[in-house]
C-alpha positions in Angstrom: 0.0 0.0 0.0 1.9 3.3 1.2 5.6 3.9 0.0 6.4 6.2 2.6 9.6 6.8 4.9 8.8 7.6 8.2 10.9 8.3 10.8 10.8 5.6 13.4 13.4 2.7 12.2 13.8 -0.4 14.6 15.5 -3.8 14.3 12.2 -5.4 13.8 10.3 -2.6 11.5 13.1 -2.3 9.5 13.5 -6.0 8.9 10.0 -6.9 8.9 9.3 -3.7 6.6 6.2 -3.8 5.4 3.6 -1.2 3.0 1.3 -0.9 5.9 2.6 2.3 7.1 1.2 5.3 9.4 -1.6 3.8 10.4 -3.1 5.4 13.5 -6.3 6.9 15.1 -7.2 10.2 14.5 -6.7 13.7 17.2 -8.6 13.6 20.0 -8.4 14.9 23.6 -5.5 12.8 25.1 -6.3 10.5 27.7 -4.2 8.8 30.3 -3.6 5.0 29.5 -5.7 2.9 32.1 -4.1 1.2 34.7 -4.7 -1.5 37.0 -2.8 -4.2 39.8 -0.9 -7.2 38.3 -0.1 -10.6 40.7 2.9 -9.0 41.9 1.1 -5.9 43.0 3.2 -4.2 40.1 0.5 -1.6 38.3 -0.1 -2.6 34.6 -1.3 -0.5 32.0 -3.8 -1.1 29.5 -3.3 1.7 26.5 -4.2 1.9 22.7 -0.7 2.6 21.8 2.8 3.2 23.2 5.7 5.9 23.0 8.7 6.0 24.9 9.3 9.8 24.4 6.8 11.7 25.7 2.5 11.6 24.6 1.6 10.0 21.9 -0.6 12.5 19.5 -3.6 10.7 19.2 -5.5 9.5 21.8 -8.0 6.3 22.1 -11.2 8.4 21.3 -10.8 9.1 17.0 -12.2 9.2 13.9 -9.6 9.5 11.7 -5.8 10.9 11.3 -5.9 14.6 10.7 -3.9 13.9 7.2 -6.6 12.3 5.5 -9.4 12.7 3.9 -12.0 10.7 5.3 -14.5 10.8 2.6 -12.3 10.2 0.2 -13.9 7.7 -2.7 -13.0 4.3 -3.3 -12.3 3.3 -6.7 -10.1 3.8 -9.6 -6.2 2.2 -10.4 -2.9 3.7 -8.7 0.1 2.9 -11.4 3.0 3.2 -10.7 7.1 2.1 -12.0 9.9 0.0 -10.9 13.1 0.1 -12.3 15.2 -3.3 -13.3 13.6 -7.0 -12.5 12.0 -9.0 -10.2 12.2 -13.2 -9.9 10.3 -14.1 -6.2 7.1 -12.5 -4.4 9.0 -13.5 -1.0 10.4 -10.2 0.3 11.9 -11.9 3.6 14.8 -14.2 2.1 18.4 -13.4 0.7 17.3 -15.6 -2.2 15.6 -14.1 -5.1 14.9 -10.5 -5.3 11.2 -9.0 -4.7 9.6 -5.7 -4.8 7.8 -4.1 -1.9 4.8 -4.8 -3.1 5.3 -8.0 -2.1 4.6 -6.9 1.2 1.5 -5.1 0.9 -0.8 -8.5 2.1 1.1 -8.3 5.4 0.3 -6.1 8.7 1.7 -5.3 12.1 0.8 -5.4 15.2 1.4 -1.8 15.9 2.2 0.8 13.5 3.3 4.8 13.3 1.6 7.7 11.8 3.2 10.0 9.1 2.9 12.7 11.6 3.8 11.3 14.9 7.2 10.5 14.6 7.7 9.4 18.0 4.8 6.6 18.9 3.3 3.4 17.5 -0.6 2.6 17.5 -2.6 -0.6 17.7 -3.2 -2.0 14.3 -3.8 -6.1 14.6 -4.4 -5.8 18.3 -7.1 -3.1 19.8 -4.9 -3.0 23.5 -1.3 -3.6 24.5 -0.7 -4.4 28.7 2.3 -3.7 29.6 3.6 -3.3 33.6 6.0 0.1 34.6 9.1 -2.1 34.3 8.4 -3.0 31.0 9.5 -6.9 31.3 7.1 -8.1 29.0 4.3 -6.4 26.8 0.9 -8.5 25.9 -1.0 -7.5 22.8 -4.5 -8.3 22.8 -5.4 -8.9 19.2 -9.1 -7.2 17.5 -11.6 -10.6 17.6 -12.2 -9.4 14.0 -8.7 -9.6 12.5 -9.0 -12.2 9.8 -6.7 -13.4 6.4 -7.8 -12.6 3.3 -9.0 -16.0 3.2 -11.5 -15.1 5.7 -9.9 -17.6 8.5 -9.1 -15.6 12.2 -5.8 -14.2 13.0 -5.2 -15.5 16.1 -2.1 -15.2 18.7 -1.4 -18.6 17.3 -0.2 -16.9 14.3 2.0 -14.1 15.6 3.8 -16.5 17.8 4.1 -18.7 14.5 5.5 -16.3 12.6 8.1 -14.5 15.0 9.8 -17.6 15.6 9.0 -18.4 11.5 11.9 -15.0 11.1 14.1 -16.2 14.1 14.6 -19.7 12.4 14.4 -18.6 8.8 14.8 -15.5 8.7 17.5 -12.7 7.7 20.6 -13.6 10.1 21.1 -9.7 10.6 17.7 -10.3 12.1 17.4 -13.5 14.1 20.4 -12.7 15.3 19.8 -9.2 16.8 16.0 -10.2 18.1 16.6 -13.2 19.7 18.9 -11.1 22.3 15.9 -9.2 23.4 12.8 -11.1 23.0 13.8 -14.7 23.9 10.0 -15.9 24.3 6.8 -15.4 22.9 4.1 -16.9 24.7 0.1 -17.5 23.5 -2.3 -16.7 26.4 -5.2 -17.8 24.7 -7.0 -17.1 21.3 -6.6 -13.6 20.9 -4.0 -12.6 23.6 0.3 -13.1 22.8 2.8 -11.8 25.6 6.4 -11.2 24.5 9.0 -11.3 27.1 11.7 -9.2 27.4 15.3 -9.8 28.2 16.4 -8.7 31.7 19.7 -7.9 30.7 19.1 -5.5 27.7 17.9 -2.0 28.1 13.7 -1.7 28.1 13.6 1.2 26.3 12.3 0.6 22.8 11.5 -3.1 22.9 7.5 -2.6 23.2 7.7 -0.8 19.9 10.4 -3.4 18.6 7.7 -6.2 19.5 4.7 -3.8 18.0 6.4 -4.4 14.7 6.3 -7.5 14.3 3.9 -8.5 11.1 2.1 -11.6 11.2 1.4 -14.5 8.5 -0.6 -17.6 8.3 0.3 -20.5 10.4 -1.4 -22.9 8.9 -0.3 -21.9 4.8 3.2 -22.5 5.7 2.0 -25.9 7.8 0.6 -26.8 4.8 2.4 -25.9 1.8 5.6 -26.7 3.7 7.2 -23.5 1.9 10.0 -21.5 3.8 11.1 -18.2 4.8 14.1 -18.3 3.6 13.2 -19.9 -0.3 12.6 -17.6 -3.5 8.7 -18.3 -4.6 6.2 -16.3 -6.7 3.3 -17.8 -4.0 2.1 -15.9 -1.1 0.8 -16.8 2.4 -2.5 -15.0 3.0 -2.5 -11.9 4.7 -4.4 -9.7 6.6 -4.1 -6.3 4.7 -6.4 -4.3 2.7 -4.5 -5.4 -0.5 -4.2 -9.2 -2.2 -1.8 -9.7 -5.1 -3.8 -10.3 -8.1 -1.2 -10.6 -10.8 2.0 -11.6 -11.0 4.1 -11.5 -14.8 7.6 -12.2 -13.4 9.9 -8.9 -14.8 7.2 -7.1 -16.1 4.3 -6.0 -13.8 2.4 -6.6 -10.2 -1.2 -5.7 -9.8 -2.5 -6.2 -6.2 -6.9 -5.5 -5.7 -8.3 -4.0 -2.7 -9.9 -6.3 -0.9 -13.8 -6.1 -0.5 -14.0 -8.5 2.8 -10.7 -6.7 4.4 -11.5 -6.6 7.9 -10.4 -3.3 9.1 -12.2 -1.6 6.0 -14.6 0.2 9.0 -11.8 1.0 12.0 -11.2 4.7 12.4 -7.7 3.7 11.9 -8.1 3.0 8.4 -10.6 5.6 7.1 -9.4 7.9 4.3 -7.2 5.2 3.0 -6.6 2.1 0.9 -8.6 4.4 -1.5 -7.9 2.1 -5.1 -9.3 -0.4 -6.6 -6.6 -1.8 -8.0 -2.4 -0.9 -7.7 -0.1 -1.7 -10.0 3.7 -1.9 -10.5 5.1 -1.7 -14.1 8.7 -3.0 -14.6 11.0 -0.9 -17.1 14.8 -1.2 -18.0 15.6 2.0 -17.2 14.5 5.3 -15.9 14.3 6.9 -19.5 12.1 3.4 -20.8 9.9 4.2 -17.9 9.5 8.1 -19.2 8.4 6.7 -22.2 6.1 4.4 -20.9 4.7 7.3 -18.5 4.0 9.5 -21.9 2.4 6.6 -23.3 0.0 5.8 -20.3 1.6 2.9 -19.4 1.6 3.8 -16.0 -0.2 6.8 -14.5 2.1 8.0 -11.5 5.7 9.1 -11.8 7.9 10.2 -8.4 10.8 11.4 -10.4 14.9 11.4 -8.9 17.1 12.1 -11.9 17.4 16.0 -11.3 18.6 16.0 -15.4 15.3 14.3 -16.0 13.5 16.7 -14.0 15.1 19.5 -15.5 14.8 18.4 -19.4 12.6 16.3 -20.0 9.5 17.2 -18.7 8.3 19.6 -21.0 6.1 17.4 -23.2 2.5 18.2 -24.4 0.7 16.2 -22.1 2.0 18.2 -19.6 1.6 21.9 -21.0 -1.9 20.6 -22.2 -2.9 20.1 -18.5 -3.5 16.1 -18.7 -0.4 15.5 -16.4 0.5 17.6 -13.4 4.1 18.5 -12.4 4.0 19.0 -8.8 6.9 19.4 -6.2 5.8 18.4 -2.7 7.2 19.4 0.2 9.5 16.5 1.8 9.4 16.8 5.3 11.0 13.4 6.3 14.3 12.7 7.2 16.5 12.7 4.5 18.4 9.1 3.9 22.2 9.3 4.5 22.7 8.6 1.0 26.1 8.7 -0.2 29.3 6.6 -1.9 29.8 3.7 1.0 33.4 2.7 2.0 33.3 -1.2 2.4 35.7 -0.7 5.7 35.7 -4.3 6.2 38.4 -4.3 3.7 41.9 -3.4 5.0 42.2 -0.5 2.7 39.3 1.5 3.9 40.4 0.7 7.6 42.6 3.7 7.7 40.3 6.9 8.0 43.2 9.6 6.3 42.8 7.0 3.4 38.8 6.9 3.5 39.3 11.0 3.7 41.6 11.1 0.9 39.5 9.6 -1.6 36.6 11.7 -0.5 38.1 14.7 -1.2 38.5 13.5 -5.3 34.4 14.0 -4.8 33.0 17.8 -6.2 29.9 17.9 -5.2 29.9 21.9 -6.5 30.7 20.5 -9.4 28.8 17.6 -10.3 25.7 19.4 -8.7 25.6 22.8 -11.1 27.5 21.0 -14.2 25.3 17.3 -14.1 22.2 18.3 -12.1 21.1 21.4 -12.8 22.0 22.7 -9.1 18.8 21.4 -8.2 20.1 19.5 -5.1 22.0 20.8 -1.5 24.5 18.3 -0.3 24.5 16.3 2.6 26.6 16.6 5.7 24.8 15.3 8.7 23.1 11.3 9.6 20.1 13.2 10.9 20.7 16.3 8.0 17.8 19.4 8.9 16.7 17.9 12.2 17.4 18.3 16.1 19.5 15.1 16.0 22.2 17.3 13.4 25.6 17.8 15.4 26.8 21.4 14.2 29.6 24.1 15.8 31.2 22.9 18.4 29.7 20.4 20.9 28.3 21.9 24.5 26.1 21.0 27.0 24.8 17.8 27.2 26.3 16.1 24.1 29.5 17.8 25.5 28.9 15.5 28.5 28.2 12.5 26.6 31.6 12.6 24.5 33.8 13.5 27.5 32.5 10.4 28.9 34.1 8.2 25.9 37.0 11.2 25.7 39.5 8.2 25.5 38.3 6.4 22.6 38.1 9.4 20.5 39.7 12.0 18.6 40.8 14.8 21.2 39.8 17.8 18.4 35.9 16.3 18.3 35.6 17.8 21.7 36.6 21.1 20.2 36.1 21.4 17.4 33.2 21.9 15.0 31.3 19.1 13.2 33.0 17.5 10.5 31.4 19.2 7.6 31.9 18.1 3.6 35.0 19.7 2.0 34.6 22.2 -0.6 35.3 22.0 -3.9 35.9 24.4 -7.0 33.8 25.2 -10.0 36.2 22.2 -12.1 35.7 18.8 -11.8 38.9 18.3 -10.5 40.0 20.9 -7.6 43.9 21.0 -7.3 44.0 22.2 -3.9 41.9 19.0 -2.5 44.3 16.9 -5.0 47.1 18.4 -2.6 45.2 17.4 0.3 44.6 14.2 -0.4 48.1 13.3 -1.5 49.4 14.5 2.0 47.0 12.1 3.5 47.7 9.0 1.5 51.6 9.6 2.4 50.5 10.1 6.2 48.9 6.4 5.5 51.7 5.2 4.0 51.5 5.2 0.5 54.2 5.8 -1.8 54.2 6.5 -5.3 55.0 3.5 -7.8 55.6 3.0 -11.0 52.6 4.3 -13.9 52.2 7.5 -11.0 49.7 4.5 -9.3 49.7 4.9 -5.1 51.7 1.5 -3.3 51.7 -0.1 -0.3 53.5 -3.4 0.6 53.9 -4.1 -2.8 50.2 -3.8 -3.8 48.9 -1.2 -5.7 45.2 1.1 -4.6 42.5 -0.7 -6.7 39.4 0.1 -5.7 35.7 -1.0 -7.6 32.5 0.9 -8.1 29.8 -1.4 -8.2 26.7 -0.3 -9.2 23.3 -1.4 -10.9 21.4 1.4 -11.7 22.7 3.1 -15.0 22.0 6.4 -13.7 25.0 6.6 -11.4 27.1 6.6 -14.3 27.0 9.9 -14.6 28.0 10.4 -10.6 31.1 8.0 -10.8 32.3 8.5 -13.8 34.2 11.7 -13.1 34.7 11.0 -9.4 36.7 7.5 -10.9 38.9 10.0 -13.3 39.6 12.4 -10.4 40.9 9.4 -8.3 42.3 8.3 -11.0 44.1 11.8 -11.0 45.1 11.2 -7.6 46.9 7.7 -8.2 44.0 5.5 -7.8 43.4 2.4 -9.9 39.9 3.1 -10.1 37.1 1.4 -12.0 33.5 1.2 -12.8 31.7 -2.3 -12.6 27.8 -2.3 -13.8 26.3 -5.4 -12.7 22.9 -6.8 -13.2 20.2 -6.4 -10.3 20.3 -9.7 -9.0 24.7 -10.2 -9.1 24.5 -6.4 -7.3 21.6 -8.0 -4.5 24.4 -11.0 -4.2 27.2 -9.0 -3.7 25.9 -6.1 -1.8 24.4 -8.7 0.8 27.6 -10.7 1.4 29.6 -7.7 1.2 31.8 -8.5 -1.5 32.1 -4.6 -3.3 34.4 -1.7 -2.7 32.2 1.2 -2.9 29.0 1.3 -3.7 26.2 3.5 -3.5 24.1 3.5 -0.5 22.2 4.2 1.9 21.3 4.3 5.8 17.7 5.2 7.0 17.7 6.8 10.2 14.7 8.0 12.2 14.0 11.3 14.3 13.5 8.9 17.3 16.4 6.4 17.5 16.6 3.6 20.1 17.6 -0.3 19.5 17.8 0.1 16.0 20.9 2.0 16.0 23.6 -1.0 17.2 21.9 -2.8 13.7 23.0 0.0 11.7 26.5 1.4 13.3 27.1 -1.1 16.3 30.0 -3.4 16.5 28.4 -6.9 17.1 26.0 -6.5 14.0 29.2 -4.6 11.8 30.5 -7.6 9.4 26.7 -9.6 8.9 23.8 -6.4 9.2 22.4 -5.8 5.5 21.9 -2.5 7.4 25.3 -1.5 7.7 26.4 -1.5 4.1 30.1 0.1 5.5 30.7 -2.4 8.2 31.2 0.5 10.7 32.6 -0.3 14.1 33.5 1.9 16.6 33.8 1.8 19.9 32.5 5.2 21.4 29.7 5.1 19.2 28.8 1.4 20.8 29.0 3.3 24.1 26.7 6.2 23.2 24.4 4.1 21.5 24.1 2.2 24.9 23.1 5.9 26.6 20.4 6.5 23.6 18.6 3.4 24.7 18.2 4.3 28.1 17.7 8.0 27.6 14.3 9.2 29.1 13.7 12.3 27.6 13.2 13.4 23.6 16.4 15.7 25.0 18.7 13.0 26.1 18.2 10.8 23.3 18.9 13.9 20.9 22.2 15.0 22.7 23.3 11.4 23.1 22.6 11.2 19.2 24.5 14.5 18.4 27.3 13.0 19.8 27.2 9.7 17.5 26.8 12.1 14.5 29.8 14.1 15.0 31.6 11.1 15.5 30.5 9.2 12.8 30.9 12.2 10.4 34.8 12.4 11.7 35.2 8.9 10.4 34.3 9.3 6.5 33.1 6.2 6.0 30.8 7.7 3.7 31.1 10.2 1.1 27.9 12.3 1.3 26.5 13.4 -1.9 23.1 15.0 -2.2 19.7 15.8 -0.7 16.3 17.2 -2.1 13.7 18.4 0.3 11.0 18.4 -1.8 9.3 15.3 -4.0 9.4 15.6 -7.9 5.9 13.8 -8.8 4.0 13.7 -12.3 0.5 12.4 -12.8 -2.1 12.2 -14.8 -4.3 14.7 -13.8 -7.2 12.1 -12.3 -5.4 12.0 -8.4 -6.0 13.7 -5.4 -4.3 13.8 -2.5 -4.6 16.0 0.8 -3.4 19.5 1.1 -1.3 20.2 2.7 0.8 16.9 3.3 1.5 15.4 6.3 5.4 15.6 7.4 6.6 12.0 6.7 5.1 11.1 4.4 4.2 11.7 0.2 1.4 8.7 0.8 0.6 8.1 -3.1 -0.7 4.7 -2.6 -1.6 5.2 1.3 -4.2 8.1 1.2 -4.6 9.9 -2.0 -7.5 8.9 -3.7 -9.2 8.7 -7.4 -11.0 11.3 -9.2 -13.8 9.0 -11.7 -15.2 12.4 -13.2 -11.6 13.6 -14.1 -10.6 9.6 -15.3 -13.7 9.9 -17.6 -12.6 13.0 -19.0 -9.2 11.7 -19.4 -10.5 8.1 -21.5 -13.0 10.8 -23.7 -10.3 12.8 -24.2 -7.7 9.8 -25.8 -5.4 10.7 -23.5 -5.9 7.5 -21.2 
């Protein structure tokens, strides 16, 4: 269903990621969770949702979320593209390679809202219980829930399926849940209680167990299919959406479904608005243009700033029949940037990593290849509270001097590492200077053919890449190193040889990416800890250090929105001394294009463009689209 990028990222959301996103209840006057004695004489609350920083926005008494529009009509087809290839409908294996809407039949227990960036709602269950010390949460699942086969979701099945991922699931995942929920327990029909480590921090694991999606016992009993196989078959699910079609490298079309059971919950009004959604599979971005003029597809979020820029001047647009629209993006930006495989010994060195950053120019590439439409990148948590800038002070001052002796002396000092600056050329001389101070700090001597040395073994380093758009990115960043002394090269790979490599971490550099979130808790040691560094698919680097293990540690058990922001500062500023990353560029806005039959709400909610969550379809506007030959 929904495509959007919210800002709450845990070890279970993120690895059980699902298209069932921001679903909550709607504003209403907030009301104290319920409370009552447990056999311990320990109080246990009852509540409709949880949040471990502060209130949660909505309370238990809505209608709707203030982001949608509650009458909004069913009916009508949501098209959208996909670039490259797809061979399995199983989203949760290394094997085979799927597209998210795979996911859509799936939901979670809990879910967040696009604008509440800090709490998580009942979805599949209508309470949680939970006691002050947190040791254990119990969801108490809606009688209703059913599968699109119309058999009952029961606690039978969410026990079924968390220890389904722990068995057979992504080792990046078992690996990091079974430390902090070792048991899940069924209570009866419609009541499942998680228990909790003792030894691991409480903070975040009620959300952590909240995420958890469930699937059908009894189709996996009986089909005897795996987690961990490539298939184009699907368990049934308990969404709004079932798949419908499936033409392996060429399209997905998933159909509302007219028994879903959560059609008439508050939580769900305004949404799930389509008929039918569809996925249309192209070779490229410029294919997919063409198919987009053509009406192959009806939606179009674009990313290629030279595409944006160009080629979007056709008549269907200056005859009204498509809208070009920028949006206002107000989610976190991705860390996106060129990713240093620093399991590799010659990325382990940081002046090296620093060196062959500087051979980036972002000045450059962004005026000369993109139009200057973009700003560049510097921070994890770029444009948000959780950005480290100047020098640090108060309370992030406190957290570093408290790891003072596994860091850099100057980060204490010293402003936030922020990207260097390059000239109006593609290559500037003065960062060439810099850069060849820092590879002879390293080490490095300069051998035969002008080519850097070291032990006998020259710099080689590979670009790997699968998207034919970075071409234009690398290519003169590869000429600028190779300007420096680096044997650098360009390898294009197809999309399933790029999923293998990038997965076992068998690449140089790639292109990547990490998705942070405005509240960060557990989630963090997947992304940057140590113990998850050489297996996480979330840590495409492999970063390890020490201090940031440490301060991650004081995130967890912050208990304030303050603590946890100070406490992340910190890890940014250290992160960003480390260059792991090259950061490239940002856009705070979304570039969409559609034919002009879509609505969607005005203004946006922050965290989310929600094309296939809650904008809906015009039939009068469709009609005169069809008349018109334009559809």
């Amino acid at each position: 269903m929904a495509q959007c990028r919210f800002p709450r990222h845990s070890v279970l959301a993120l690895a059980l990621s699902t298209a069932v996103c921001g679903l909550a209840g709607a504003a209403a006057a907030q009301e104290e969770p319920s409370e009552g004695t447990g056999e311990g004489g320990e109080t246990i609350i009852t509540a409709h949702g949880f949040s471990d920083l502060g209130d949660m926005k909505y309370g238990p008494d809505f209608d709707h979320l203030d982001y949608v529009n509650p009458d909004a009509p069913k009916g009508g087809e949501m098209s959208v593209w996909a670039r490259g290839t797809f061979d399995s409908m199983n989203p949760y294996s290394r094997r085979g390679r799927a597209h998210s809407f795979a996911s859509l039949p799936y939901e979670r227990l809990m879910t967040s809202t696009a604008d509440d960036p800090y709490a998580s709602y009942c979805l599949l269950c209508e309470t949680i219980e939970y006691p002050e010390s947190q040791e254990w949460v119990i969801f108490n699942l809606r009688p209703e829930a059913t599968f699109s086969d119309g058999t009952p979701l029961t606690a039978e099945d969410v026990a079924y399926t968390f220890r389904l991922f722990l068995e057979q699931g992504l080792p990046s995942f078992s690996s990091a849940v079974k430390r902090l929920i070792p048991e899940v327990e069924v209570l009866d029909e419609h009541r499942v209680k998680f228990h909790f480590n003792p030894d691991v921090p409480r903070k975040g694991l009620i959300s952590q167990a909240g995420a958890a999606i469930v699937m059908q016992k009894d189709w996996f009993e009986e089909t005897g299919a795996r987690l961990d196989e490539s298939r184009l078959t699907q368990s049934p699910g308990s969404g709004p959406y079932v798949v419908d079609e499936v033409e392996v490298n060429r399209r997905i079309t998933v159909e509302r479904n007219p028994d879903y059971w959560g059609a008439d919950l508050p939580i769900m009004q305004g949404r799930a608005n389509f008929d039918t959604m569809r996925v249309e599979f192209f070779a490229d971005s410029n294919a997919a243009l063409e198919g987009f003029k053509a009406g192959a597809y009806t939606f179009r979020q674009e990313t290629s700033s030279l595409t944006w820029a160009t080629q979007y001047d056709f008549p269907a647009i200056e005859n009204g029949t498509i809208v070009k629209e920028e949006l206002r993006d107000g989610t976190l930006p991705a860390a996106t940037g060129i990713v240093f495989n620093t399991r590799r010994e010659k990325f382990q060195d940081p002046r090296v990593r620093e060196a062959l950053a500087l051979m980036y120019n972002f000045t450059w590439t962004n005026e000369t290849l993109q139009y200057g439409l973009f700003e560049q990148r510097s921070s994890f948590w770029q444009d948000s509270d959780l950005a480290a800038s100047g020098p640090p002070e108060g309370l992030e001052l406190e957290y570093l001097e408290d790891v003072s002796d596994l860091i850099e002396p100057s980060i204490l000092t010293t402003p936030a590492v922020t990207p260097h600056e390059s000239g109006d050329r593609q290559l500037d001389r003065g960062n060439l200077r810099k850069a060849t101070r820092l590879m002879q700090e390293a080490g490095w001597e300069i051998g035969d053919g002008g080519m850097w040395r070291k032990d006998g073994q020259t710099l080689q380093v590979e670009f790997l890449a699968n998207n034919p758009a970075l071409s234009r990115v690398f290519t003169p960043y590869i000429d600028n190193l190779q300007r420096l002394g680096v044997d650098a090269r360009y390898n294009r790979v197809d999309d399933a040889q790029y999923t293998d490599r990038t997965r076992d971490g068998d690449f140089d550099i790639i292109y990547d990416y990490y998705l942070n979130g405005l509240e960060e808790g557990l989630g963090l040691s997947q992304r940057y800890g140590c113990e998850d560094a050489t297996d996480s698919v979330f840590n495409p680097a492999g970063f390890c250090n020490e201090a940031v293990d440490k301060l991650i540690d004081e995130v967890i058990e912050s208990d304030s929105v303050e603590e946890m922001q100070a406490a992340v500062r910190a890890i940014d500023r250290i992160m960003r001394h480390e260059r792991f990353i090259v950061p490239v560029y940002y856009n705070d806005s979304y570039w969409v294009a559609y034919y002009d039959m879509y609505e969607h709400p005005d203004p946006l909610p922050p965290y989310a463009l929600g094309e296939t969550d809650f904008w809906w379809h015009d039939a009068e506007k469709a009609e005169e689209l069809r008349a018109s030959g334009a559809l």
